[in-house]
C-alpha positions in Angstrom: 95.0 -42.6 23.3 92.2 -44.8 25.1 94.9 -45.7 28.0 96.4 -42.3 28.3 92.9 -41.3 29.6 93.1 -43.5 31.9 96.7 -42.7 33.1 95.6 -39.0 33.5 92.9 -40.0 35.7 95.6 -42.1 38.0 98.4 -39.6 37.9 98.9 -35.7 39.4 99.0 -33.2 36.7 103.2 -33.1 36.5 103.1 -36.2 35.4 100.6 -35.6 33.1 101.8 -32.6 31.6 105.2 -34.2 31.1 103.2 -37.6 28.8 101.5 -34.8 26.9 103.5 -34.5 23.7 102.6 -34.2 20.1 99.0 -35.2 18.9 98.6 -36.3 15.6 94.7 -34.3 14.8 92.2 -36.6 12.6 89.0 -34.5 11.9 86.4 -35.4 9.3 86.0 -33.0 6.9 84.2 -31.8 3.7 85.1 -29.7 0.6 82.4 -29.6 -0.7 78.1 -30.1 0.4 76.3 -33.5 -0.9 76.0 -37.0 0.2 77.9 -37.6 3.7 79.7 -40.6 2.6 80.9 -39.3 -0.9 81.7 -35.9 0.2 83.4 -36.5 3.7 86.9 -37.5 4.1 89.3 -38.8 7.2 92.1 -35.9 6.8 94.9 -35.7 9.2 95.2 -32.3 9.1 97.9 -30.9 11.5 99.9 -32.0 14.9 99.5 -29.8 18.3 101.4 -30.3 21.3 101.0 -27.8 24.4 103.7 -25.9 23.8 101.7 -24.0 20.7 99.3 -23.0 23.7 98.7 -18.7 24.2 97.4 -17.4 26.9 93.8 -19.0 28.0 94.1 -21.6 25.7 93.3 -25.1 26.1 94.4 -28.3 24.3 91.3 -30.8 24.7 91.1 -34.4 23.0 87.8 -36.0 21.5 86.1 -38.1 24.2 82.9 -38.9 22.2 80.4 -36.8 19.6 77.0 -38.1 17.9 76.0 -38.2 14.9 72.2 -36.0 14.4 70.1 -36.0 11.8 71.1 -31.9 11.8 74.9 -33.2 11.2 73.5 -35.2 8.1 71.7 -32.2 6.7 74.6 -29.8 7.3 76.9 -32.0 5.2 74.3 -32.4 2.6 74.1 -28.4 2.6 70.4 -28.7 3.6 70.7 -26.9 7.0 70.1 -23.8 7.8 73.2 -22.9 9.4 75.9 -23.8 7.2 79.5 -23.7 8.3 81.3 -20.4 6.9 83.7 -21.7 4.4 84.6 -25.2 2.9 86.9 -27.1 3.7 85.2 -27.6 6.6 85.0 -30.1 9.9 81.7 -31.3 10.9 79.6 -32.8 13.8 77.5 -30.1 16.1 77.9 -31.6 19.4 80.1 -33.9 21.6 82.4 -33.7 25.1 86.1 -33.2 25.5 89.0 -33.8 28.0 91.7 -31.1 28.9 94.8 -32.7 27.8 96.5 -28.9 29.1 96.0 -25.3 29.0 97.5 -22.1 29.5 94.6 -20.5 31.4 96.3 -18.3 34.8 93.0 -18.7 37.3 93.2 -22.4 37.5 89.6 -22.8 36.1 90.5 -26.2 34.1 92.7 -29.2 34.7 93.8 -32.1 33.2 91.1 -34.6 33.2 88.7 -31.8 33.1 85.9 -32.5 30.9 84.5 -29.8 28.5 81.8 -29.1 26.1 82.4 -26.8 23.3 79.8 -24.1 23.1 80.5 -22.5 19.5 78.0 -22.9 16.6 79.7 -25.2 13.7 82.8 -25.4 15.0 83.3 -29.3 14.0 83.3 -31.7 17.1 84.3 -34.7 15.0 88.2 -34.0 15.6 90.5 -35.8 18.1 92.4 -32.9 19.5 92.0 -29.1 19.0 93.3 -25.9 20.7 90.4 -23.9 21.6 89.6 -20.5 24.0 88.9 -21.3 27.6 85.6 -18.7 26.8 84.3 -21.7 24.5 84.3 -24.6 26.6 81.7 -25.3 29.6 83.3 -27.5 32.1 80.8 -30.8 33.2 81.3 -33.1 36.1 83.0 -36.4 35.0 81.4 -38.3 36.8 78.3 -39.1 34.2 78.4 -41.6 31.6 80.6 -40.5 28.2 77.0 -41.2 26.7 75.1 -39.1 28.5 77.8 -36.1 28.2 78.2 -36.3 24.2 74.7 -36.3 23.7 73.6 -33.6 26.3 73.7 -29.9 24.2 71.5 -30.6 21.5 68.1 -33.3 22.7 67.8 -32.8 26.2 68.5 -29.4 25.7 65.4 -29.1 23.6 63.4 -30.9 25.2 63.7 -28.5 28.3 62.9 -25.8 26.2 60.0 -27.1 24.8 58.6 -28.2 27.6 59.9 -24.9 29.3 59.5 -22.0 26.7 55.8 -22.0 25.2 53.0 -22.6 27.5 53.1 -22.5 31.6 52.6 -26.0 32.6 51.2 -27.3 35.8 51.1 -30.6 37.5 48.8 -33.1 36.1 48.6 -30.9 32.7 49.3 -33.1 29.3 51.3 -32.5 26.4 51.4 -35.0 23.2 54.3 -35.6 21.0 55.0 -37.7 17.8 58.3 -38.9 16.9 58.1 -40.8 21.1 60.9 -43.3 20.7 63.2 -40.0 19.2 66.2 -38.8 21.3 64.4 -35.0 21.9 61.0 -37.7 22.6 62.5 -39.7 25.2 63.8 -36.5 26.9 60.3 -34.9 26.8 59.3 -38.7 28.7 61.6 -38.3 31.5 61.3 -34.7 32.0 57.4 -34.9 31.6 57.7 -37.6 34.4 60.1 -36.2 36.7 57.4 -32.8 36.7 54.3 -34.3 36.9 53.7 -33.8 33.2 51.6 -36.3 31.4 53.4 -37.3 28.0 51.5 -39.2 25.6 53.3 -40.5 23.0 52.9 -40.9 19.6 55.2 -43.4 17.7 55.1 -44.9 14.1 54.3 -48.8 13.4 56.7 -51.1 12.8 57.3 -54.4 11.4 60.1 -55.7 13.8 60.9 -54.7 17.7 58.0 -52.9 18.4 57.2 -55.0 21.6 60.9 -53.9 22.3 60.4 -50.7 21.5 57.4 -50.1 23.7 58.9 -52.0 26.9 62.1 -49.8 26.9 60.0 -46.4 26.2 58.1 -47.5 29.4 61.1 -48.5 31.2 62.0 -44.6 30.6 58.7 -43.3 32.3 55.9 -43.4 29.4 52.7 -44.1 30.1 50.5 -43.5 27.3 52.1 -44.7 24.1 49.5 -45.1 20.6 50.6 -45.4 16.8 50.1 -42.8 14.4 46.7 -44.5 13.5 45.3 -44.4 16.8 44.9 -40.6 16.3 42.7 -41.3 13.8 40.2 -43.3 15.3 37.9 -43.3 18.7 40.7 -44.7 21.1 41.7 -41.3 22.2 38.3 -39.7 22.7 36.6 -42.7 24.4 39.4 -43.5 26.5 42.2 -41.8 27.1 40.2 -38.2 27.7 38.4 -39.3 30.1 41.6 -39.8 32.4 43.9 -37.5 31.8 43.3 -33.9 30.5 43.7 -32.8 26.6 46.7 -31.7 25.6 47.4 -27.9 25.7 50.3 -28.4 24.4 51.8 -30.7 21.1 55.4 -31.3 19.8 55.8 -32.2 16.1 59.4 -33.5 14.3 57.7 -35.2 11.8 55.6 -33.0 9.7 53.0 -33.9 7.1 49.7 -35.7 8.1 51.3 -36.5 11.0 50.8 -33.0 12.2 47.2 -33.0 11.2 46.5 -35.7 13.0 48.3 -34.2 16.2 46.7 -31.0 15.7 43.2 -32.9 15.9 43.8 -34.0 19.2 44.8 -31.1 21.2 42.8 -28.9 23.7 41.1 -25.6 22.5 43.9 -22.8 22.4 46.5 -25.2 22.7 49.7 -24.7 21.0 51.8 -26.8 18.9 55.4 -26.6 18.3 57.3 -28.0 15.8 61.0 -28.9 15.7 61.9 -30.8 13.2 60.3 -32.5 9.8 61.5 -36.1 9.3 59.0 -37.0 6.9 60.7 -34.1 4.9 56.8 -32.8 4.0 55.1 -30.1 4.9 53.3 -29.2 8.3 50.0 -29.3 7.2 47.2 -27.5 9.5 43.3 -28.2 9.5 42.0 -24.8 8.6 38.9 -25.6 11.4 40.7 -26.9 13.8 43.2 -23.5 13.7 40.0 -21.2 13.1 37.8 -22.4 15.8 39.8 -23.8 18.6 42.1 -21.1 18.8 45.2 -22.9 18.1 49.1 -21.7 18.5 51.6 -22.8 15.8 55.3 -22.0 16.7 58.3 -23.3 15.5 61.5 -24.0 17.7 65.4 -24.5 16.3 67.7 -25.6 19.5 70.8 -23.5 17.4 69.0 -20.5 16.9 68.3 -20.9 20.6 72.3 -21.3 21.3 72.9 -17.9 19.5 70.6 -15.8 21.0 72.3 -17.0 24.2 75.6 -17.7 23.5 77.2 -14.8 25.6 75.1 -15.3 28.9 74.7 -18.3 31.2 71.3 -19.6 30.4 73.2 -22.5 28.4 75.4 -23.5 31.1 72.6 -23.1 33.8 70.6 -25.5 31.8 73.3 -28.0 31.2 74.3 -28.6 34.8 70.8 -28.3 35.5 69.7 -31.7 33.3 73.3 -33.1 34.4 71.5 -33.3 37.9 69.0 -35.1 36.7 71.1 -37.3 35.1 73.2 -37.8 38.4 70.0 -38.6 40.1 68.8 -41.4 37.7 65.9 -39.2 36.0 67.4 -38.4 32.4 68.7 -41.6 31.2 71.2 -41.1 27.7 70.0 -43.0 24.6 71.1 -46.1 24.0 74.4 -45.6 21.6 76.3 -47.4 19.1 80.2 -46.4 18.9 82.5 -46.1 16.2 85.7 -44.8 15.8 86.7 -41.6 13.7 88.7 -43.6 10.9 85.3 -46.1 10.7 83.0 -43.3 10.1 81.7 -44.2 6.8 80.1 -47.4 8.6 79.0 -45.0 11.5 77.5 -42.5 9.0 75.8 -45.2 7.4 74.0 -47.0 10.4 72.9 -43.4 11.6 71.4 -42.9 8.3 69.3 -46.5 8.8 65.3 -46.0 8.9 63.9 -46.3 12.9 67.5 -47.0 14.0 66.4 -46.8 17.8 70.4 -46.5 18.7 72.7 -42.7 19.0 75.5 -43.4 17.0 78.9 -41.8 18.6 82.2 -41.3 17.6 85.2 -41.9 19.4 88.8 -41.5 19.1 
């Protein structure tokens, strides 16, 4: 299918409805919740071709979807948001291509690319016939990277930054989890407002040197190991240059939130987003007593829902595609695989301080 892409992109639309024939549709599915790579399973489960489109319909083709740690936890049954019956397809995010549609206003074309916007719908699929009201349309002129992994860590890192405490030029927020997808969103956004971002990232045996040079490559300047909240390095140095953080962003959980909690201005807040240590959030009683501290949590899906129906989501999206047109939101680095190798994709993504977005790809 990789060179009918690029035929589409050569050829007017006749021609390209007229190679548009019958699709053979791989998705990975489940029947049942546990471990990814026991439960899931490669099925090929129908065939479209457009002449099964109704009215407003579109018939769009896999282009590239990542693996999340959310994606992980769904399949193991662990998420919050479950899909609403098993069998079911999986994968929470990704971009698509118009292959045709049926829609009378001309709003899509072949070649179009389109992200879907429903909740659990399963993005690890090659083809699927979906509602023109589902998709958002996004320019194609961005890297495949940078589309497939848009909707879900950029998008929460805008929020964060956005959502919780008014933030001014020159003001400084503190996250752990640094070298994360959501972290090296906060980085660039934090840079591209004025925002100081200090960064918070565990030690590491192996490519820490490497791991440190490409953060600052992406903007950070103030990058410490879990450790260093622990000891006087903070309040003897990096105080006295930059202001205390009102405002902290925690995906790991357990002492790791103490320690971030420690560190933060009086009547800051702290959001949390994730738990990757899988323990609790743990908060100094003091420290939330007497300084006056804010603990909020923030789920990007629940986020989705409440604006499903309105254009906040699409605003947003074209808004960070800007940025990423302009050279100030940079993609993760990625590893691809395709659909029928995704036990070996599952698997890497699974790996402890994998530093790479695994996608998959028709």
């Amino acid at each position: 299918m990789r060179s009918s892409v690029i035929l589409f992109k050569r050829f007017n639309t006749s021609f390209y409805h007229r190679l548009s024939s019958t699709y053979a549709v791989q998705e990975i599915q489940a029947d049942q919740y546990g471990i990814p790579n026991e439960v899931l399973k490669l099925n090929q489960t129908t065939t479209l071709d457009s002449n099964q489109l109704k009215a407003n319909e579109v018939l769009i083709q896999l282009l590239a979807s990542p693996i999340n740690p959310a994606d992980i936890n769904t399949i193991e049954g662990k998420y919050a948001l479950l899909p609403s019956s098993l069998p079911a397809t999986f994968g929470n995010e990704g971009v698509f291509q118009v292959i045709d549609h049926r829609a009378s206003n001309e709003q899509l074309r072949p070649g179009d690319w389109v992200i879907p916007k429903m909740l659990q719908w399963g993005n690890w699929r090659s083809h699927a016939i979906v509602s023109i009201n589902d998709l958002i349309k996004i320019p194609s002129d961005i890297k495949i990277e940078a589309a497939a992994t848009l909707s879900v860590n950029p998008c929460t890192a805008y929020r964060l930054l956005k959502d919780f405490v008014t933030l001014e030029k020159g003001d400084t927020v503190i996250q752990n989890g640094g070298n994360s997808s959501v972290g090296q969103a906060v980085i660039q956004l934090g840079k591209l407002w004025n925002i100081n971002v200090v960064n918070i990232i565990r030690n590491r045996d192996q490519g820490m040197n490497e791991l440190v040079a490409y953060l600052k490559s992406l903007g950070a300047e103030h990058i410490y190991i879990e450790e260093d909240l622990r000891k006087e390095t903070l309040r003897s140095t990096l105080w006295s240059t930059i202001p205390r953080p009102k405002l902290g962003f925690n995906c790991v959980g357990g002492k790791a939130t103490s320690d971030l909690l420690r560190v933060l201005d009086k009547s800051a807040t702290l959001v949390t987003y994730g738990g990757m240590s899988k323990q609790p959030v743990t908060i100094p009683t003091a420290e939330f007593i007497f300084r006056d501290l804010t603990c909020q949590g923030f789920w990007m899906t629940q986020w989705k829902k409440d604006n499903y129906k309105g254009s906040e989501f699409a605003k947003m999206l074209h808004e960070l595609i800007g940025f990423i047109r302009h050279g100030h939101l940079k993609p993760p680095k990625c590893q691809t695989f395709s659909l029928t190798d995704y036990k070996v994709a599952i698997d890497q993504a699974q790996q402890s301080m994998n530093t790479k977005k695994i996608l998959l790809t028709p």
